[in-house]
Biopython code that builds the backbone (N, CA, C, O; Angstrom):
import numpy as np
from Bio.PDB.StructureBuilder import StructureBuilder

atoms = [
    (1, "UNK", "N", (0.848, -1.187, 0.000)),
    (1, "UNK", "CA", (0.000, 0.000, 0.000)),
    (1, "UNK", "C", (0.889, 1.243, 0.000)),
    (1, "UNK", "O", (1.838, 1.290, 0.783)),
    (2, "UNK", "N", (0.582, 2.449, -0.999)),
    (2, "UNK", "CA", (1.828, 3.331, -0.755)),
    (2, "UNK", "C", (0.790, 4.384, -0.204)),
    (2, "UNK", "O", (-0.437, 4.472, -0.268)),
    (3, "UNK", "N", (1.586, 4.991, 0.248)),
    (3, "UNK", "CA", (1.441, 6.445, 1.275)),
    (3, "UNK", "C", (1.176, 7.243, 0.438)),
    (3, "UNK", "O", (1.661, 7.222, -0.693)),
    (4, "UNK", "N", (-0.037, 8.488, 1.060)),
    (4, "UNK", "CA", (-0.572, 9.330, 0.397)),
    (4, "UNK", "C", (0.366, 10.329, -0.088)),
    (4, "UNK", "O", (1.223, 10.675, 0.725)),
    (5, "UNK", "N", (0.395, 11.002, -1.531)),
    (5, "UNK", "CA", (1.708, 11.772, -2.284)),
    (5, "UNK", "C", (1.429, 13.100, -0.861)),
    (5, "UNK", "O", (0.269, 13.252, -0.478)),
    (6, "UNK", "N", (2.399, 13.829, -0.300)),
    (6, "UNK", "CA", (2.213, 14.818, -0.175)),
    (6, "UNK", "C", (2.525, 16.466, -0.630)),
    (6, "UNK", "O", (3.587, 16.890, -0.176)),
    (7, "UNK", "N", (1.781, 17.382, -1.417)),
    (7, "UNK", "CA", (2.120, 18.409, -1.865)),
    (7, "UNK", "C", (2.050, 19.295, -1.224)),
    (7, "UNK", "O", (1.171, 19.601, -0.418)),
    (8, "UNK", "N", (3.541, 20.130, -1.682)),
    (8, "UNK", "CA", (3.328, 21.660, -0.637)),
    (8, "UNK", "C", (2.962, 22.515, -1.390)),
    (8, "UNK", "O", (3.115, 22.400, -2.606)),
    (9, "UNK", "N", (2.340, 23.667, -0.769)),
    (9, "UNK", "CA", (1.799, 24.627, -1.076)),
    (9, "UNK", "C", (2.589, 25.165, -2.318)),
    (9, "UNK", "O", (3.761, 25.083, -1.952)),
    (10, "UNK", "N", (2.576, 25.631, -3.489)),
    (10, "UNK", "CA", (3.389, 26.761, -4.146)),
    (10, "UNK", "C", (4.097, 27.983, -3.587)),
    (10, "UNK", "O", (3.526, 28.927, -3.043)),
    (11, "UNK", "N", (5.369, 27.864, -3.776)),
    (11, "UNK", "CA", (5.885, 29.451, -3.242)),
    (11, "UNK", "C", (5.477, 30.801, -3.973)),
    (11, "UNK", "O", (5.921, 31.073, -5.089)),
    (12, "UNK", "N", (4.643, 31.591, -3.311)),
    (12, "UNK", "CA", (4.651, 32.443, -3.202)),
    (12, "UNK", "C", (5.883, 33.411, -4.171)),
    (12, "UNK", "O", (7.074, 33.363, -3.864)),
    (13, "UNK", "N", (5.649, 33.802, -4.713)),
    (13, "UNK", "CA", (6.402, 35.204, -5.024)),
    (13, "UNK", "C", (6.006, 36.655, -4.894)),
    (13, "UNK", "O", (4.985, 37.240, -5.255)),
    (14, "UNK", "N", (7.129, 37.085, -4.261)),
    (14, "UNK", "CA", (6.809, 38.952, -4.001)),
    (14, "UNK", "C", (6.964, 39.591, -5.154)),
    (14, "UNK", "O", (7.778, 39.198, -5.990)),
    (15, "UNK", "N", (6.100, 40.789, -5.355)),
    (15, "UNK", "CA", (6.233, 41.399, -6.539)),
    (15, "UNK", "C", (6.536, 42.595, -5.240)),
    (15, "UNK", "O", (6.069, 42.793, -4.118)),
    (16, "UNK", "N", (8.003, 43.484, -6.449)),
    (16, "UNK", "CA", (8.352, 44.887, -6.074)),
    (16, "UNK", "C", (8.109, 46.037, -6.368)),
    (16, "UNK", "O", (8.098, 46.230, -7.583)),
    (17, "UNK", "N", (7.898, 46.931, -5.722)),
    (17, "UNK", "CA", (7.615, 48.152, -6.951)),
    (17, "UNK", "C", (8.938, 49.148, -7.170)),
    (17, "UNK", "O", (10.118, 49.043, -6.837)),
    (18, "UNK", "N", (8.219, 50.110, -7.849)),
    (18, "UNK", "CA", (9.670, 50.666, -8.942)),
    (18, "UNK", "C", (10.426, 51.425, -7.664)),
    (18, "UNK", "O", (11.636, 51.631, -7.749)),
    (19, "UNK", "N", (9.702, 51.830, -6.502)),
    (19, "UNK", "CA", (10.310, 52.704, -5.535)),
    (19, "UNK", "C", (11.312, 51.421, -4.799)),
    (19, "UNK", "O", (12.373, 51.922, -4.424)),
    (20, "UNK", "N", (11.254, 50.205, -4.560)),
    (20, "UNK", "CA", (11.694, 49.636, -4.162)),
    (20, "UNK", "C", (13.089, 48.893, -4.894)),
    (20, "UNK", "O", (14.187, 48.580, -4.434)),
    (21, "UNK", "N", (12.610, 48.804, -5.955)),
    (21, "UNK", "CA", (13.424, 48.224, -7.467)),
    (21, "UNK", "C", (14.526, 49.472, -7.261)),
    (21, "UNK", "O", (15.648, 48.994, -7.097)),
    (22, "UNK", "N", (14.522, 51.144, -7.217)),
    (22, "UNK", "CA", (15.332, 51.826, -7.451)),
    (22, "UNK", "C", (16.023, 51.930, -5.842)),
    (22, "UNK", "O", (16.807, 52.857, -5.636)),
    (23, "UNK", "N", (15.855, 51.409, -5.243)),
    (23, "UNK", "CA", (16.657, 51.200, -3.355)),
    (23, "UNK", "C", (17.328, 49.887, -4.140)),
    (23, "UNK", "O", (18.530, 50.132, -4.040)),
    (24, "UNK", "N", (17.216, 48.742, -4.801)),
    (24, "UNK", "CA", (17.963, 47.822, -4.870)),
    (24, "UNK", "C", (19.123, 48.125, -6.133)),
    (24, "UNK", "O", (20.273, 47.693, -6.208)),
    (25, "UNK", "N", (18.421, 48.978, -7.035)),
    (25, "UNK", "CA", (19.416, 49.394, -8.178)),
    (25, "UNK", "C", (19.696, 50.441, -8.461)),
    (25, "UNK", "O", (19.323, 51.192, -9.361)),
    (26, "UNK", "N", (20.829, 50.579, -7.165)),
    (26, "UNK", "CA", (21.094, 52.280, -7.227)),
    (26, "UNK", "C", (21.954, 53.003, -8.027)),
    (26, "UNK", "O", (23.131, 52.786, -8.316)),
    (27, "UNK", "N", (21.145, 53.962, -8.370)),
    (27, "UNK", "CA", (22.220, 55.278, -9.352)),
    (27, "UNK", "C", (21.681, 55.208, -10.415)),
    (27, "UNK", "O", (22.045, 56.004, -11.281)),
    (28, "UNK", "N", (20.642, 54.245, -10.713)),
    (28, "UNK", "CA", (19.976, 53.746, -12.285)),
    (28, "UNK", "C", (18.835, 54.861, -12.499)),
    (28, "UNK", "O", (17.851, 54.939, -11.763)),
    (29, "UNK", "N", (19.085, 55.751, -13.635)),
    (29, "UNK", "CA", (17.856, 56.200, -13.921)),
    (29, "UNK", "C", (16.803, 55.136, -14.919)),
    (29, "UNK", "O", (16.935, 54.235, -15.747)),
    (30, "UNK", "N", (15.599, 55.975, -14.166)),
    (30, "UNK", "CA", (14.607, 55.019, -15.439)),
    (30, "UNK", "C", (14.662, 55.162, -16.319)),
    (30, "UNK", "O", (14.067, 54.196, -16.796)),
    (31, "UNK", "N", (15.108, 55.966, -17.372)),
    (31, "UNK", "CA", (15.350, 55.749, -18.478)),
    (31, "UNK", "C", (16.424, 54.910, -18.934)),
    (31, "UNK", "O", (16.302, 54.471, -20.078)),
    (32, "UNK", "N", (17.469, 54.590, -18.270)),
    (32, "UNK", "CA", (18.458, 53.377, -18.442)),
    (32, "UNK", "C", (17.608, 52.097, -18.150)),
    (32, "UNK", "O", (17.710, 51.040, -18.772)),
    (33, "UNK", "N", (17.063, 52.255, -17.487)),
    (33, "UNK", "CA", (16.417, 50.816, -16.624)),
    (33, "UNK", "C", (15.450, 50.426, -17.667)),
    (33, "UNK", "O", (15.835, 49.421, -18.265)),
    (34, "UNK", "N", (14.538, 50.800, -18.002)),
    (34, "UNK", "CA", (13.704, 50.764, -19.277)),
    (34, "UNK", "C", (14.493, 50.936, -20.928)),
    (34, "UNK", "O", (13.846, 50.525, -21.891)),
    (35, "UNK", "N", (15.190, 51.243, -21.046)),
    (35, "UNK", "CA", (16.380, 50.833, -22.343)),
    (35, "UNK", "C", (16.896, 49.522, -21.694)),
    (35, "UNK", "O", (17.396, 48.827, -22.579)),
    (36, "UNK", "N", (16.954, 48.984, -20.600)),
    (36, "UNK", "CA", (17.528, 47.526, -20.572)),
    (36, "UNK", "C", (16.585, 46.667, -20.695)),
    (36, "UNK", "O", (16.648, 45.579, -21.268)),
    (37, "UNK", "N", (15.569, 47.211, -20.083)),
    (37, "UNK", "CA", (14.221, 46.086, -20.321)),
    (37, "UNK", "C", (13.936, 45.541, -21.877)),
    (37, "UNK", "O", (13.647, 44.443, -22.353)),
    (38, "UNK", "N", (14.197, 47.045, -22.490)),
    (38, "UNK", "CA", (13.288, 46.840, -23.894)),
    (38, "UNK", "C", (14.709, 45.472, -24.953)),
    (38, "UNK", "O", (14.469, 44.541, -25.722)),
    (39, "UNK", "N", (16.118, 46.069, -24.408)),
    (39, "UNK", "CA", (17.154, 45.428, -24.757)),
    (39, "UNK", "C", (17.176, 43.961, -24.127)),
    (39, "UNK", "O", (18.031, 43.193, -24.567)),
    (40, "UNK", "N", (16.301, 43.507, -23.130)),
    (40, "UNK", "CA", (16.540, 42.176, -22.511)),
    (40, "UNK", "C", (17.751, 42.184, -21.225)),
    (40, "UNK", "O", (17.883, 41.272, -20.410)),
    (41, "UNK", "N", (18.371, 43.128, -21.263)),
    (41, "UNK", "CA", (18.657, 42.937, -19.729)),
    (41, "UNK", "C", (18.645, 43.087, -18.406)),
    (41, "UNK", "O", (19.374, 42.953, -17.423)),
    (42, "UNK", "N", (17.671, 43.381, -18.683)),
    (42, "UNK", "CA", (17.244, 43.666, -16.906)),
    (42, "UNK", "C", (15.446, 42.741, -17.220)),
    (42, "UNK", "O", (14.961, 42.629, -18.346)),
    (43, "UNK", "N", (14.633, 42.098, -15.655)),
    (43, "UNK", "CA", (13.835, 41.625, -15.661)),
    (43, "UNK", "C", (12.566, 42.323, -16.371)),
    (43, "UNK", "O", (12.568, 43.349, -15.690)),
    (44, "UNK", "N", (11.690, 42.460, -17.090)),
    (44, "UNK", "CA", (10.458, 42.926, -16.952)),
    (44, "UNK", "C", (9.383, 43.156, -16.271)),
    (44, "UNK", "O", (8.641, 42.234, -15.932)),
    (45, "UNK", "N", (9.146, 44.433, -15.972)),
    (45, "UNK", "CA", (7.933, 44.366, -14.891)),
    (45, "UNK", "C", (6.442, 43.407, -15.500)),
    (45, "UNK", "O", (6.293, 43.135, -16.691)),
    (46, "UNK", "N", (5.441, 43.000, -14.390)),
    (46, "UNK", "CA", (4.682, 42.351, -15.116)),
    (46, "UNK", "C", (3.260, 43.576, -13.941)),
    (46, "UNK", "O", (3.375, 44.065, -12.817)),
    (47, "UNK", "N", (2.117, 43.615, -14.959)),
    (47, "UNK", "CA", (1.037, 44.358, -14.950)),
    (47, "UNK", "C", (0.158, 43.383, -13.984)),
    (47, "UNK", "O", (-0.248, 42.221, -13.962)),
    (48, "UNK", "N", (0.103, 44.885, -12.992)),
    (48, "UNK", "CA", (-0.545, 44.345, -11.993)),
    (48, "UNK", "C", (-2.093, 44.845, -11.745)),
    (48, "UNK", "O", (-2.905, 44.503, -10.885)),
    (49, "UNK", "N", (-2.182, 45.696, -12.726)),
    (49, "UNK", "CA", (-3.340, 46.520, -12.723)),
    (49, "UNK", "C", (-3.261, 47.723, -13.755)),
    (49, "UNK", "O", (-2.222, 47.798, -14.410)),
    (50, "UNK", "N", (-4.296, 48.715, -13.977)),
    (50, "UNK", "CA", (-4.235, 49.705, -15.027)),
    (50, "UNK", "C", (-2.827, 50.197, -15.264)),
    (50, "UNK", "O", (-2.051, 50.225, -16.220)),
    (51, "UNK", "N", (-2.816, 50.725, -13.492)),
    (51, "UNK", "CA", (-1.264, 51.434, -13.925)),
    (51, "UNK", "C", (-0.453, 51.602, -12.736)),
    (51, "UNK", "O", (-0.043, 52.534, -12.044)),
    (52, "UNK", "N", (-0.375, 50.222, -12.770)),
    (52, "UNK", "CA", (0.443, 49.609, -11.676)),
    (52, "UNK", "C", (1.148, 48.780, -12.363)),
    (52, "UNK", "O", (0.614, 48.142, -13.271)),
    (53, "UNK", "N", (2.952, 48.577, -11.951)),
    (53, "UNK", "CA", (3.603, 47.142, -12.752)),
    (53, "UNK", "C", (4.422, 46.921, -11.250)),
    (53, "UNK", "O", (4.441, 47.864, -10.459)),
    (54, "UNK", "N", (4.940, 45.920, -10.986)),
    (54, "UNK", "CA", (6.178, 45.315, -10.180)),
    (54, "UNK", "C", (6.792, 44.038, -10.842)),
    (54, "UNK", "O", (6.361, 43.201, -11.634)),
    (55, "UNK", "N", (7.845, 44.212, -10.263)),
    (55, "UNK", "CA", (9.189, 42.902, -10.639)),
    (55, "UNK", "C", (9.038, 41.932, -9.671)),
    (55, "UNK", "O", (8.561, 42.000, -8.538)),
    (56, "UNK", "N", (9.535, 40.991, -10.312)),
    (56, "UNK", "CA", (9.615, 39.328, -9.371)),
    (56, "UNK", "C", (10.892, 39.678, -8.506)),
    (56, "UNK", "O", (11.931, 40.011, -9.077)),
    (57, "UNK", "N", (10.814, 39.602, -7.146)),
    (57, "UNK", "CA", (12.338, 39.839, -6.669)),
    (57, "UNK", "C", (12.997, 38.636, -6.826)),
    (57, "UNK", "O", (14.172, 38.530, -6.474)),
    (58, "UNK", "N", (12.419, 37.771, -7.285)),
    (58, "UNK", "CA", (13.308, 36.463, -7.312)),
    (58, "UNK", "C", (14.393, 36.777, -8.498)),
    (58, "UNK", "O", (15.581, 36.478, -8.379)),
    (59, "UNK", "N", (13.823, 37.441, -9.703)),
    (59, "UNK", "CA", (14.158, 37.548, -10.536)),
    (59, "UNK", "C", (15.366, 38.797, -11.264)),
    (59, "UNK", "O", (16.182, 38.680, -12.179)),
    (60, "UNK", "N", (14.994, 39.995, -10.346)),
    (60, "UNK", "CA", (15.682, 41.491, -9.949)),
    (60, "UNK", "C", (17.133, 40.352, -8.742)),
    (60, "UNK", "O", (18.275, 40.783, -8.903)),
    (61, "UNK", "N", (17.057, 39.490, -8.034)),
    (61, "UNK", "CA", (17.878, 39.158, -7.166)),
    (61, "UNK", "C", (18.849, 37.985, -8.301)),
    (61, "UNK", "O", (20.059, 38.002, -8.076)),
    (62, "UNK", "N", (18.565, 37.401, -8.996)),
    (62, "UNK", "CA", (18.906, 36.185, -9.969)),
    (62, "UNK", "C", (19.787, 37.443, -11.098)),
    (62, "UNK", "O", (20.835, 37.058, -11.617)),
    (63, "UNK", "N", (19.341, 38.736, -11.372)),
    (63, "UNK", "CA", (20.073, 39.565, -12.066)),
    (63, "UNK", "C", (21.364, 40.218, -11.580)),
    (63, "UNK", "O", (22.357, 40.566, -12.218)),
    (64, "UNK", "N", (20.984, 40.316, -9.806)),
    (64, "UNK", "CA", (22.183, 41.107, -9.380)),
    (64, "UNK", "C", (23.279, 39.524, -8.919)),
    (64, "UNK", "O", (24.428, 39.637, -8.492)),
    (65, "UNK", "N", (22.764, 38.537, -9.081)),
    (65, "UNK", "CA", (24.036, 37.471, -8.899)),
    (65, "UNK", "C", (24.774, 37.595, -10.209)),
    (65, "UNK", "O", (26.003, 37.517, -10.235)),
    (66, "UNK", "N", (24.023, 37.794, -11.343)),
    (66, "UNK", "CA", (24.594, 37.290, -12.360)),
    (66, "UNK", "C", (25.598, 38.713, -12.646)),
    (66, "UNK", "O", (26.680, 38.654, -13.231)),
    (67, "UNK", "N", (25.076, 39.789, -12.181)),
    (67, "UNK", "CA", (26.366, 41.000, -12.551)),
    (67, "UNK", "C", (27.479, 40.655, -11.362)),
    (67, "UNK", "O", (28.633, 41.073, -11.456)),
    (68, "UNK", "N", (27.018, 39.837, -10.208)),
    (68, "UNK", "CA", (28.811, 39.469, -9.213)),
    (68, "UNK", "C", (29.031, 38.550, -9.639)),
    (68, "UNK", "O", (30.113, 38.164, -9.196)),
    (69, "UNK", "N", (28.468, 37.634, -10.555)),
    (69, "UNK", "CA", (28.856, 36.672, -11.197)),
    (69, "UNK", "C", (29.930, 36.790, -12.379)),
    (69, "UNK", "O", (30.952, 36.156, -12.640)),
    (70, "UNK", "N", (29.371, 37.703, -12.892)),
    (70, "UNK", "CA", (30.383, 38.449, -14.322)),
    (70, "UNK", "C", (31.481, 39.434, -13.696)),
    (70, "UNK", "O", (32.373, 39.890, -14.412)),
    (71, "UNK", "N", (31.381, 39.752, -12.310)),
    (71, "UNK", "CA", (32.507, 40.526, -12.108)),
    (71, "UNK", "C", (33.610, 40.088, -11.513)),
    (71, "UNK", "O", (34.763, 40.508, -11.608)),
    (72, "UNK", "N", (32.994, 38.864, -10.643)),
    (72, "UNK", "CA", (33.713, 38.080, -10.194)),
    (72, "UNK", "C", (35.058, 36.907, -11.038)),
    (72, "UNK", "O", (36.194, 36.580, -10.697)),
    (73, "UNK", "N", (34.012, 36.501, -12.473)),
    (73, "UNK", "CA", (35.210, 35.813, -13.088)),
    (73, "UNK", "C", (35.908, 36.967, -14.100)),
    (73, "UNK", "O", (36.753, 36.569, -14.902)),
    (74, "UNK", "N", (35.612, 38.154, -14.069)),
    (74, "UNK", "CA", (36.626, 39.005, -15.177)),
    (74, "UNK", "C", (37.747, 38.911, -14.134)),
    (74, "UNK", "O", (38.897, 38.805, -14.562)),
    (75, "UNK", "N", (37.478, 38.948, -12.464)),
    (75, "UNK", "CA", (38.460, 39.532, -11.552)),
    (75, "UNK", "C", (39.481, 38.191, -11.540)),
    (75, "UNK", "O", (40.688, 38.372, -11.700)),
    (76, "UNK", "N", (38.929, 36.813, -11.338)),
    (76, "UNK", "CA", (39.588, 35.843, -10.843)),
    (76, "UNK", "C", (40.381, 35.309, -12.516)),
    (76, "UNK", "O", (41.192, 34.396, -12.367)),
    (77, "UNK", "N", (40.239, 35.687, -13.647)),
    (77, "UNK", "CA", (40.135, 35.309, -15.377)),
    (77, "UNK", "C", (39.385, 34.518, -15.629)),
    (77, "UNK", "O", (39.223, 34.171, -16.799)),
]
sb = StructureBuilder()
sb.init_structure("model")
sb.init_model(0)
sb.init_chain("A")
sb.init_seg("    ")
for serial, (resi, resn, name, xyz) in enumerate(atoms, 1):
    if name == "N":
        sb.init_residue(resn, " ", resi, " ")
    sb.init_atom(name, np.array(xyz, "f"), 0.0, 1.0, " ", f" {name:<3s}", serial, name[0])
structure = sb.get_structure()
């Protein structure tokens, strides 16, 4: 007889907003920040309402590894 499967809940994700997004990515104007979006590098906000957007912090946090990631091996070769 096997044991009932057990599933966990889905995690949750926080959405950020832009006041919060610009405390994590400082010195960035929005107009840089939005030329990276439209270019693919930085996350996309996703629509949360008329005129409301926020970022996945999972995803704003997965971006700032990958720039100590790239700075880290230019430093080490």
């Amino acid at each position: 007889m096997s044991e009932p499967q057990q599933t966990s809940a889905p995690r949750l994700e926080r959405f950020i907003s832009r006041a919060t997004l610009k405390n994590l990515v400082v010195g960035i104007a929005d107009s840089t920040l939005y030329e990276w979006i439209a270019q693919k590098k930085f996350p996309a906000p996703i629509s949360l309402g008329a005129k409301r957007v926020g970022w996945l912090e999972s995803e704003v946090i997965a971006w700032q590894q990958s720039k100590i990631t790239a700075r880290n091996e230019k430093i080490t070769g």
